[in-house]
C-alpha positions as CSV (number, residue, x, y, z in Angstrom):
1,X,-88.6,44.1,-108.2
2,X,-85.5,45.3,-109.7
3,X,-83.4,45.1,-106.8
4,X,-83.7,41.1,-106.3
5,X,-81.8,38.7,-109.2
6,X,-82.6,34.9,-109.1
7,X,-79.8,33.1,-110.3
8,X,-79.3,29.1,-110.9
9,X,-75.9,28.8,-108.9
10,X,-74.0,30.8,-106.8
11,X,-70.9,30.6,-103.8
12,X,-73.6,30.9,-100.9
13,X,-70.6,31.9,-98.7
14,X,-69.1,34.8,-100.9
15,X,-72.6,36.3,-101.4
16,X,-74.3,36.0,-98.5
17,X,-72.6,37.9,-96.3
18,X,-73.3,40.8,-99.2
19,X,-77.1,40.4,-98.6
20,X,-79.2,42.1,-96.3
21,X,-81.4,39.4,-95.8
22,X,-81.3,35.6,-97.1
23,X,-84.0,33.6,-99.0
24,X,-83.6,29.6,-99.1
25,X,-84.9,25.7,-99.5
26,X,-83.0,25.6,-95.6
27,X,-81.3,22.9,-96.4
28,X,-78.7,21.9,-93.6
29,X,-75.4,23.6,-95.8
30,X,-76.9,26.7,-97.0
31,X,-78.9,27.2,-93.5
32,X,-75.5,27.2,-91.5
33,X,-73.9,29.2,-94.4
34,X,-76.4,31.7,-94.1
35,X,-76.1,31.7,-90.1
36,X,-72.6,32.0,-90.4
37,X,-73.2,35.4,-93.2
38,X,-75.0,37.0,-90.2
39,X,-77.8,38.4,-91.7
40,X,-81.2,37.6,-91.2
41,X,-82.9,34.1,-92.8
42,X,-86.2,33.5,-94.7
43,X,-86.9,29.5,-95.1
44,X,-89.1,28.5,-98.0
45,X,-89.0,24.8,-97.3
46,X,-90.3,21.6,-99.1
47,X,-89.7,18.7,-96.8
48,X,-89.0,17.9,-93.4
49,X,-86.1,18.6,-93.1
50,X,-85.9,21.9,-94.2
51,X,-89.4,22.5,-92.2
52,X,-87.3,21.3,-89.1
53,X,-84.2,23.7,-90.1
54,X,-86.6,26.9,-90.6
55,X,-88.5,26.3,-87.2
56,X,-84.5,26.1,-85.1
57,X,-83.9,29.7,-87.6
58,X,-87.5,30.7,-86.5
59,X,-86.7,29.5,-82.4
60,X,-83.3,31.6,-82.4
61,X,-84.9,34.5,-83.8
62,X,-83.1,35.2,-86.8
63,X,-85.4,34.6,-89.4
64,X,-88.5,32.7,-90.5
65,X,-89.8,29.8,-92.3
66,X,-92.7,29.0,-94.3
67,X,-93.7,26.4,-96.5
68,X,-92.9,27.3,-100.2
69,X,-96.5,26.1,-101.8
70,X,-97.9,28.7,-98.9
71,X,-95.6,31.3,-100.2
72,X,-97.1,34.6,-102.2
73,X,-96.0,37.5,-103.2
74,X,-97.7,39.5,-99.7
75,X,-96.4,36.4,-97.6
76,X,-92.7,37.0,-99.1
77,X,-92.6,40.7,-99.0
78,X,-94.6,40.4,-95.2
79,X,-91.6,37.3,-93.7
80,X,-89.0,40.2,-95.5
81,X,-90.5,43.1,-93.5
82,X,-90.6,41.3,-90.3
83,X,-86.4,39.9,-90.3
84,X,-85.4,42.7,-91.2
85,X,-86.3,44.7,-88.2
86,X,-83.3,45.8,-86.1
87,X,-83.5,43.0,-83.7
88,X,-83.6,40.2,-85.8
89,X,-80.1,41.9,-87.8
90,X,-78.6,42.3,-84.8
91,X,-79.2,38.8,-83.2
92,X,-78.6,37.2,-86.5
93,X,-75.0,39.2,-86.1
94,X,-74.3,38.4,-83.1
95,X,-74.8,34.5,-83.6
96,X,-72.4,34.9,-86.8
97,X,-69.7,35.8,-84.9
98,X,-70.2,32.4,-82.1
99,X,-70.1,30.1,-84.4
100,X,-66.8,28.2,-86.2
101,X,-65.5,28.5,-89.3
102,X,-66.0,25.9,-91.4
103,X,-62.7,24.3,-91.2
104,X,-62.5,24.5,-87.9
105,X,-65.8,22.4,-87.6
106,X,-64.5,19.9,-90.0
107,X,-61.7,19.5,-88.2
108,X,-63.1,19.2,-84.7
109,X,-65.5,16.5,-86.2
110,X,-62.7,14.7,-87.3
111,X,-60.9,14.6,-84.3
112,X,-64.0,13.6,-82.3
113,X,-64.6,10.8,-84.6
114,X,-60.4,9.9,-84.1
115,X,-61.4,9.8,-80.3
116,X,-64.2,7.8,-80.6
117,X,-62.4,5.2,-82.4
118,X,-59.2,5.1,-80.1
119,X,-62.0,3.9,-78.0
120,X,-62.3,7.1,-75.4
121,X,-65.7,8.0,-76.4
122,X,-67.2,11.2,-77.5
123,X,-65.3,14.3,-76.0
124,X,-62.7,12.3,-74.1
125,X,-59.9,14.5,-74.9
126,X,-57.6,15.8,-72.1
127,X,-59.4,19.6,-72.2
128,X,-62.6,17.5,-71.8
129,X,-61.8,15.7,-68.6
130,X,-61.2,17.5,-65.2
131,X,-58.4,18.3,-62.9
């Protein structure tokens, strides 16, 4: 396999996009960096959490999850094949571009959390409220 490199550290969000597919613990971070790369996901989780993250990649159709003690070298080269068919590229494309940026996200939960303590409750602001 001369085409793959495992590396100890990398910046998920300059690479990823780069990749044609990407493999991962699915932690919460690198899942929604990888959604946000638009390109197909492969979960190799080792605790609930990450199960629970591979199953929401597996239910939107942009990837697929598996434990990592279940993984072999047919089972990773099989989950490849299958998310890189056309339709999972192009739906993992196509969520990439409706989601936020990270800053915007950071700042929209700051200004919920703003609201909520000016004592208006969760999405009070003005755009939230009719008329």
């Amino acid at each position: 396999m001369d085409h793959v490199k495992v590396v100890d550290t990398v910046n998920f969000s300059a690479i990823f996009p780069a990749c044609r597919a990407v493999v991962h613990h699915g932690g919460a971070g690198t899942t929604a960096v990888g959604l946000r790369a638009g390109v197909p996901t492969l979960i190799l989780s080792t605790d609930l959490n990450q199960t629970l993250w591979g199953a929401q990649i597996k239910r939107l159709k942009v990837g697929t999850t598996r434990r990592f003690s279940a993984t072999s070298e047919q089972s990773l080269v099989a989950d490849l094949q299958a998310i890189l068919v056309s339709d999972c590229v192009d739906r993992a494309r196509q969520l990439a571009s409706r989601m936020s940026k990270p800053t915007e996200s950071v700042t929209r939960a700051a200004d919920l959390v703003e609201e909520f303590v000016r004592g208006g409750g969760v999405g009070s602001s003005a755009q939230n409220k009719p008329g």
